[in-house]
VEXDREN-2710 file (C-alpha; in Angstrom, 1 decimal):
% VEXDREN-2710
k/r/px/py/pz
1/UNK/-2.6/17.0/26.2
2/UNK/-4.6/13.6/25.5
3/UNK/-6.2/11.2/27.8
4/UNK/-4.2/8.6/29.5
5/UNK/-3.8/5.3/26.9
6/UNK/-4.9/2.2/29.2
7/UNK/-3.1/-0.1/27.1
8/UNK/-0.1/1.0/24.6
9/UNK/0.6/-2.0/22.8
10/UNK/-2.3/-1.5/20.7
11/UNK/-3.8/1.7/20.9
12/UNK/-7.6/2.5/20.2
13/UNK/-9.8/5.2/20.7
14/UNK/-13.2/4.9/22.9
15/UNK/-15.2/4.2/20.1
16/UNK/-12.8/1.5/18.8
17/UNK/-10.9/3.5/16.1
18/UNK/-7.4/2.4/15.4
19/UNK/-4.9/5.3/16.6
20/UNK/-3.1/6.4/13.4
21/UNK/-5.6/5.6/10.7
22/UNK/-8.7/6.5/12.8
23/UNK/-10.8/3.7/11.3
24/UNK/-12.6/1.3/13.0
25/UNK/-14.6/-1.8/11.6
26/UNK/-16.9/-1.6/9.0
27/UNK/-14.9/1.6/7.7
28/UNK/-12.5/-0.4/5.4
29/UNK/-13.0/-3.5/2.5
30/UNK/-11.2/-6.4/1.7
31/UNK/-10.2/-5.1/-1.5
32/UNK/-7.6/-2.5/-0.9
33/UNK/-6.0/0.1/-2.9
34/UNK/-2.9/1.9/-1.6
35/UNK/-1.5/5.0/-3.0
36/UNK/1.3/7.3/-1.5
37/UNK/-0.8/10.5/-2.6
38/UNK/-3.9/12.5/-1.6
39/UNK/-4.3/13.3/-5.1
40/UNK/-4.2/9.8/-6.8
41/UNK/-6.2/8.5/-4.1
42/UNK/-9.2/11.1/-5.2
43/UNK/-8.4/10.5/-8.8
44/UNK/-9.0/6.7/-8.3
45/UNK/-12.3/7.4/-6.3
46/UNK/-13.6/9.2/-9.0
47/UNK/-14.5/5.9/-11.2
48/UNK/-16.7/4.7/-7.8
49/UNK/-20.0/3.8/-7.7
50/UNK/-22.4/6.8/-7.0
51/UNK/-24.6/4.6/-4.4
52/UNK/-23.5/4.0/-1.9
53/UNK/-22.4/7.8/-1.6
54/UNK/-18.0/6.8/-0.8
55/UNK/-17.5/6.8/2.2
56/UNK/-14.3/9.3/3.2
57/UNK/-11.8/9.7/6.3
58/UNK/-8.4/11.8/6.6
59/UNK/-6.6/11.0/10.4
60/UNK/-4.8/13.8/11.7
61/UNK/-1.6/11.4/11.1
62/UNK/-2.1/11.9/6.9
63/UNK/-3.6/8.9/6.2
64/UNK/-7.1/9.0/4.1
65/UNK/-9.4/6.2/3.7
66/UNK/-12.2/6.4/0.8
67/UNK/-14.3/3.3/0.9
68/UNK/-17.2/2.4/-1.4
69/UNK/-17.9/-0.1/-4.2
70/UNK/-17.0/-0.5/-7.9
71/UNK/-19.2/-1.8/-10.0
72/UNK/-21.0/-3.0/-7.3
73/UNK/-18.0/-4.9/-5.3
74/UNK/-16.8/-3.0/-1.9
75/UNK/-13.2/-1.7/-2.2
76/UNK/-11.4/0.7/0.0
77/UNK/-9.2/3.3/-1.5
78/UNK/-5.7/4.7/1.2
79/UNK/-3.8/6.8/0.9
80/UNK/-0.9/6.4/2.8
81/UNK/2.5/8.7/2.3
82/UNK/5.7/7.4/1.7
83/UNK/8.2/5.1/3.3
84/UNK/8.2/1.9/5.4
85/UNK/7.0/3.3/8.6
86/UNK/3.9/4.4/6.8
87/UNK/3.2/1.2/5.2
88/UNK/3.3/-0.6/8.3
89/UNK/1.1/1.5/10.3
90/UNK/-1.7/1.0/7.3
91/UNK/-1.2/-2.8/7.0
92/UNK/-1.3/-3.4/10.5
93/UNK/-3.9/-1.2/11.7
94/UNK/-6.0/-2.1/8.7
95/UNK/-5.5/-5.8/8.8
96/UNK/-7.2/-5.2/13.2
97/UNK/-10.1/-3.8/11.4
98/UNK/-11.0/-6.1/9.2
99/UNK/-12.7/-9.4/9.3
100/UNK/-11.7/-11.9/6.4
101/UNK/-9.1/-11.8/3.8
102/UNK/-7.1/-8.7/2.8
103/UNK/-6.0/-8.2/-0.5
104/UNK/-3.9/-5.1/-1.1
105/UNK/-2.6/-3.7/-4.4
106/UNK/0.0/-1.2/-4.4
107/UNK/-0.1/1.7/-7.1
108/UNK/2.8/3.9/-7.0
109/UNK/6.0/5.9/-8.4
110/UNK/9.1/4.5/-8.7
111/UNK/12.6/5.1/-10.5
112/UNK/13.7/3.0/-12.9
113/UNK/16.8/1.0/-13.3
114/UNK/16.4/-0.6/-16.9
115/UNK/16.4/0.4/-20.2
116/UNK/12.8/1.4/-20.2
117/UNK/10.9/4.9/-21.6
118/UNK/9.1/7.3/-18.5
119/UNK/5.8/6.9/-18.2
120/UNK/6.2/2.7/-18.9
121/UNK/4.1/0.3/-16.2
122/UNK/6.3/-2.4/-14.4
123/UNK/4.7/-5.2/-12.6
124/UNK/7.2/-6.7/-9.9
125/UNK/6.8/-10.4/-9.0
126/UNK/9.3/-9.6/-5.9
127/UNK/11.0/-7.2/-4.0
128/UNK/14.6/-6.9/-1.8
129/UNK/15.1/-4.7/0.6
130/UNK/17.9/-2.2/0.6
131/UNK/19.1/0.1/3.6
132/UNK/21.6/2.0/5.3
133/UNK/24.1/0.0/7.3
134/UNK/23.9/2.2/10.9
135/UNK/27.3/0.2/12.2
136/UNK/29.2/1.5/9.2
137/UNK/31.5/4.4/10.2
138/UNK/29.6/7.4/7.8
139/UNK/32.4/9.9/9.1
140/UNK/35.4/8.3/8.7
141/UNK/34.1/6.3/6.0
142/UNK/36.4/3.7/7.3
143/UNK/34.5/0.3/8.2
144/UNK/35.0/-3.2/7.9
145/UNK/31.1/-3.0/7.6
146/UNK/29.4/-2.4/3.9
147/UNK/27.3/1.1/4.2
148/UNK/23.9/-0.8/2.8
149/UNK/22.3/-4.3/3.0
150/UNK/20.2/-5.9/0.7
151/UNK/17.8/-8.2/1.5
152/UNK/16.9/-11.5/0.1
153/UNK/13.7/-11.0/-2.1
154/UNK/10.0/-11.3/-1.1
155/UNK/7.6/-12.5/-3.9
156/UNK/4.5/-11.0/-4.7
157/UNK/1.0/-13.0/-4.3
158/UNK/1.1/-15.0/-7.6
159/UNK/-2.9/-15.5/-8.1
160/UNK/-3.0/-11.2/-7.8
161/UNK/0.0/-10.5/-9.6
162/UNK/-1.0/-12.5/-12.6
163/UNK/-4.8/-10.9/-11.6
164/UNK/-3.2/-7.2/-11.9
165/UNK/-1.4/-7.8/-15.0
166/UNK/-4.3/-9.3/-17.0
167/UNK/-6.0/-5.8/-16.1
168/UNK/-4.0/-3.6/-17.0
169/UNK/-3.2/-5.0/-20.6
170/UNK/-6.8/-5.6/-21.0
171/UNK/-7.2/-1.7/-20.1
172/UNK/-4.4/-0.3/-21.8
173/UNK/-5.5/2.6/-24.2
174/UNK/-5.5/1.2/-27.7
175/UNK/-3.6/4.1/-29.1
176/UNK/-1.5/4.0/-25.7
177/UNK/2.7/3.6/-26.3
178/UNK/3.1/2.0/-22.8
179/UNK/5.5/-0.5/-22.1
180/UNK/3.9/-3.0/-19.6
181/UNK/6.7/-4.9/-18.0
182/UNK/6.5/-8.1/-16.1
183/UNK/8.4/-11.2/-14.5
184/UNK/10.8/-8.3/-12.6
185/UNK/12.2/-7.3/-9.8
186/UNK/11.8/-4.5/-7.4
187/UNK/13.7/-3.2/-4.6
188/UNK/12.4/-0.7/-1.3
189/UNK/14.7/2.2/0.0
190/UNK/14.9/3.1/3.6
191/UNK/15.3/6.5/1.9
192/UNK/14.6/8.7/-1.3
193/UNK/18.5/9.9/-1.1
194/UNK/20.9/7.7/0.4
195/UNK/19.9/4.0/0.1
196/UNK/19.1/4.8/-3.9
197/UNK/22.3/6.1/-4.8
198/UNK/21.6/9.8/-4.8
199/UNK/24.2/12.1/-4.5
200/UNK/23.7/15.1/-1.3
201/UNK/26.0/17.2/0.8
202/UNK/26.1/14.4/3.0
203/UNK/28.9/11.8/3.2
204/UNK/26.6/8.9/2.4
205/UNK/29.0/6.3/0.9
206/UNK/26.2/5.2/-1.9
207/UNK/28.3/6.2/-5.2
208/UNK/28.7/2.7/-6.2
209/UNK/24.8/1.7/-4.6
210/UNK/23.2/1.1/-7.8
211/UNK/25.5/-1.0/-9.2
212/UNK/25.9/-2.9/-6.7
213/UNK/22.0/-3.2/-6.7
214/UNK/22.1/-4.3/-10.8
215/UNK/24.8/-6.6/-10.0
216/UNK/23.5/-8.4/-6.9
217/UNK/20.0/-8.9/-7.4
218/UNK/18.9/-10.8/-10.8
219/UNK/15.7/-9.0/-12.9
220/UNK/16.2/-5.8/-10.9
221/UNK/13.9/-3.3/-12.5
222/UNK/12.3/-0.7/-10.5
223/UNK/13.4/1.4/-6.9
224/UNK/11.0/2.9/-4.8
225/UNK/10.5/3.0/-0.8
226/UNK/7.2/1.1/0.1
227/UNK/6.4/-2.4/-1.7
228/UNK/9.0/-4.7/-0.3
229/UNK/7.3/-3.5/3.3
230/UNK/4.3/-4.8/2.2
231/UNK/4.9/-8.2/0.9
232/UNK/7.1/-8.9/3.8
233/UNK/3.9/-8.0/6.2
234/UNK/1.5/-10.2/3.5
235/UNK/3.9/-13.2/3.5
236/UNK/4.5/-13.5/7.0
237/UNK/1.2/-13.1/8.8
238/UNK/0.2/-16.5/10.1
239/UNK/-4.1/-15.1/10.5
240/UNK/-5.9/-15.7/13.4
241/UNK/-9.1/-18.0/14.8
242/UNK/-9.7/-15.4/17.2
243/UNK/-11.6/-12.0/16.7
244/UNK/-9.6/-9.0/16.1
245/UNK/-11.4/-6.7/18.0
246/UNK/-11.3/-6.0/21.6
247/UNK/-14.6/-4.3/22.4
248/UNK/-14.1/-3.9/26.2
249/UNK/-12.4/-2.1/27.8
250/UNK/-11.4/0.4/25.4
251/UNK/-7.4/0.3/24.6
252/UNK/-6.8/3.9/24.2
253/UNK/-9.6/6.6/25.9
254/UNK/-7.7/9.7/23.4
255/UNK/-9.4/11.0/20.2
256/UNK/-7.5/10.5/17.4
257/UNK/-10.0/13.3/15.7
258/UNK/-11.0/12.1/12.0
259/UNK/-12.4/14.2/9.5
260/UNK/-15.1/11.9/8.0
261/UNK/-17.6/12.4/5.2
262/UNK/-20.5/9.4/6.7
263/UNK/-22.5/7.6/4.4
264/UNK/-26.0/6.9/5.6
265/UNK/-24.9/3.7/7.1
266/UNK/-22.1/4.7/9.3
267/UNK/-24.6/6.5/12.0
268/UNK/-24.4/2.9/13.6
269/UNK/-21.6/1.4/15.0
270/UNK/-20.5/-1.7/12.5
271/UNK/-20.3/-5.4/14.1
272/UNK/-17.0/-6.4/15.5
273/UNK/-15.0/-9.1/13.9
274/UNK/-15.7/-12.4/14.2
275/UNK/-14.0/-16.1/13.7
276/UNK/-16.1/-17.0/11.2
277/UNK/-13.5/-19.2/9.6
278/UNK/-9.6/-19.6/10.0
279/UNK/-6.8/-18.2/8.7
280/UNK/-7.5/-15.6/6.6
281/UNK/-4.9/-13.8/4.7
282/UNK/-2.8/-10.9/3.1
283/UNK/-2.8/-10.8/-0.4
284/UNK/-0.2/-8.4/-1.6
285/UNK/0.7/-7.4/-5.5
286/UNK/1.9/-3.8/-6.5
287/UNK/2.2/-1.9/-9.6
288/UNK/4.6/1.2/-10.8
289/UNK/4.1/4.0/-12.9
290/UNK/8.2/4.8/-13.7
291/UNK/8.6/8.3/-13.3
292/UNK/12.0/8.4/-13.0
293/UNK/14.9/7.4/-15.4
294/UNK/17.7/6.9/-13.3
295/UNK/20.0/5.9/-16.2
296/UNK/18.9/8.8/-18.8
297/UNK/17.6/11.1/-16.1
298/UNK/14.3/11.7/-17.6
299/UNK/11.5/12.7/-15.7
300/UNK/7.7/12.4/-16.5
301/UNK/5.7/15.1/-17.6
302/UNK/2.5/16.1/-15.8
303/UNK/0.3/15.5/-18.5
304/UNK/1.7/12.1/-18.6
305/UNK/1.8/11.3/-15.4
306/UNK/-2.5/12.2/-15.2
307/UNK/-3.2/10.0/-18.2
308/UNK/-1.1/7.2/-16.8
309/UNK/-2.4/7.3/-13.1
310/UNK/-6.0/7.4/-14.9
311/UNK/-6.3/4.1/-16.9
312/UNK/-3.7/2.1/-14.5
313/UNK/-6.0/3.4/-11.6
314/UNK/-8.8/1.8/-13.5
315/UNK/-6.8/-1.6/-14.2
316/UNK/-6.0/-1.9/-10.1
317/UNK/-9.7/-1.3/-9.8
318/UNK/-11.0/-3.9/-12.5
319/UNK/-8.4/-6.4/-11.2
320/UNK/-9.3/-6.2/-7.1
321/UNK/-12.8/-6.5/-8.9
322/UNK/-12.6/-9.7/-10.4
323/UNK/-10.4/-10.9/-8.0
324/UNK/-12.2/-13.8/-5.9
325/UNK/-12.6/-13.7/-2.7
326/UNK/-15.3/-16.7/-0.8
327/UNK/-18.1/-15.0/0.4
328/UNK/-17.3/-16.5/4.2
329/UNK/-14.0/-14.4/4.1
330/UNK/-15.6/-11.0/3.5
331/UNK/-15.8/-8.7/6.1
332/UNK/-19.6/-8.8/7.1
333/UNK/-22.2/-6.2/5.2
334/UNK/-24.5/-5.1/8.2
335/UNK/-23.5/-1.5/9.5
336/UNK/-20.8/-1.4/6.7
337/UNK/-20.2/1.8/5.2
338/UNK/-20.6/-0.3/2.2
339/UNK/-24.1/-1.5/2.8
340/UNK/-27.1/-0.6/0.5
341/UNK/-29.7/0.3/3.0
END
């Protein structure tokens, strides 16, 4: 049974760790790389400097942080599972552990809902939200409500979206056949089944979904379950003048039991964060790989789908690298798992 939580609204453990993600600060960069899968995340991490040996930590929640640098600059590597619920527990335990700007690029699978081959790259410059309508009647099927909802688009960081797809044509494979698409639209399912159209034993109302979804929403490309969560969450965050951290009392007295592989420099606890400027800010792009077809019902092979996550992995990477970010709104160096001692 764990320890009584002193404070629920935002829990931390004794030694300042956020409660799902089990980082605390110092642990995680500016420049952020999410991925839904153990697997990609390690594949990424693979192109990281050797020095400072990457720093690595899996919560007991399945979330897994890998933080070093690339080619020199600090970048943090999560891996975070699928869905809106998970998204919001990274950006928003994240963002309360990190001093200075946030810039997050999504990598990730999606189906496809244009006339585009498996294994082609599309680069959204928004995303709507689509999900399941709770106050329409599923039984009866009856309802003066509609079963799904479709929210009015979010737009991608411009400066990182145009940042991202500079990359990855400049990385491209010369002998590669990928299409890299651009200037679309992407929409985020509540679920992998229902709210994108796919047909179960259960009476979910959603034959006429993607349709509806080509119909209703201009430049619609690509469906998928995480990125409209994240611009949303980028775009409205107002920053802060105050620190993030609250160093005493402890919120939360409960291990939340990380496995970590330290660097050298995480044997001391990292500064907290400081006001050393105002308003910082989420910076939010995403890219996806189309593993789906969902009007030909193709489906990627696996050899594809390695060589694909490999150079787009390293296109993310060179983008967040280049990306500017002013020194004053980095999170500070000093007890860092990123530091060069």
């Amino acid at each position: 049974m764990r320890d009584r939580i002193l404070d629920a609204n935002f829990p931390r453990t004794a030694d300042h760790r956020v409660y799902h993600l089990g980082l605390r600060a110092g642990e995680v960069a500016n420049r952020i790389i999410t991925v839904g899968s153990a697997s990609r995340a390690e594949s990424i991490a693979s192109y990281l400097d050797a020095s400072p040996k990457p720093f690595k930590l899996s919560s007991e929640r399945g979330f897994m942080t890998i933080t070093g640098r690339f080619k020199g600059v600090p970048l943090s590597i999560l891996s975070v599972g699928m869905g809106s619920p998970n998204v919001d527990f990274f950006i928003r335990e994240v963002r309360e552990c990190l001093s200075g700007d946030m810039i997050v690029i999504r990598l990730g699978s999606c189906g496809c809902l244009i006339d585009l081959p498996v294994g082609s790259i599309v680069i959204p410059k928004a995303s709507v939200a689509v999900s399941r309508n709770y106050d329409f009647d599923f039984i009866s099927g009856s309802s003066q409500e509609s079963p799904y909802r479709i929210s009015k688009p979010v737009s991608a960081n411009e400066e990182l979206y145009l940042a991202v797809t500079k990359a990855l044509n400049s990385v491209r494979p010369a002998n590669s056949s990928t299409e890299i698409v651009s200037e679309t639209v992407n929409a985020s399912a509540d679920s992998f089944y229902s709210s994108q159209g796919r047909q179960t034993s259960f009476p979910d109302y959603n034959a006429n979904l993607i349709e509806t979804l080509r119909s209703s929403v201009k430049g619609l490309a690509t469906l998928e379950m995480e990125t409209f969560h994240i611009f949303h969450l980028a775009a409205s965050w107002q920053g802060r003048g105050e620190s993030a951290v609250v160093t005493s009392p402890p919120l939360a007295t409960s291990p939340v039991l990380p496995e970590i592989q330290e660097s050298p420099s995480t044997q001391k606890l990292p500064p907290g964060l400081s006001s050393l400027y105002e308003k910082p800010e989420i910076k939010a792009a995403a890219v996806h790989m189309v593993f789906a077809s969902r009007s030909s019902q193709d489906f990627i092979a696996p050899e594809q789908v390695a060589e694909l996550e490999a150079w787009s992995g390293v296109g993310v990477l060179e983008a967040l690298r280049v990306f500017p970010i002013a020194p004053e709104r980095l999170h500070p160096e000093p007890g860092s798992v990123w530091e060069i001692v």
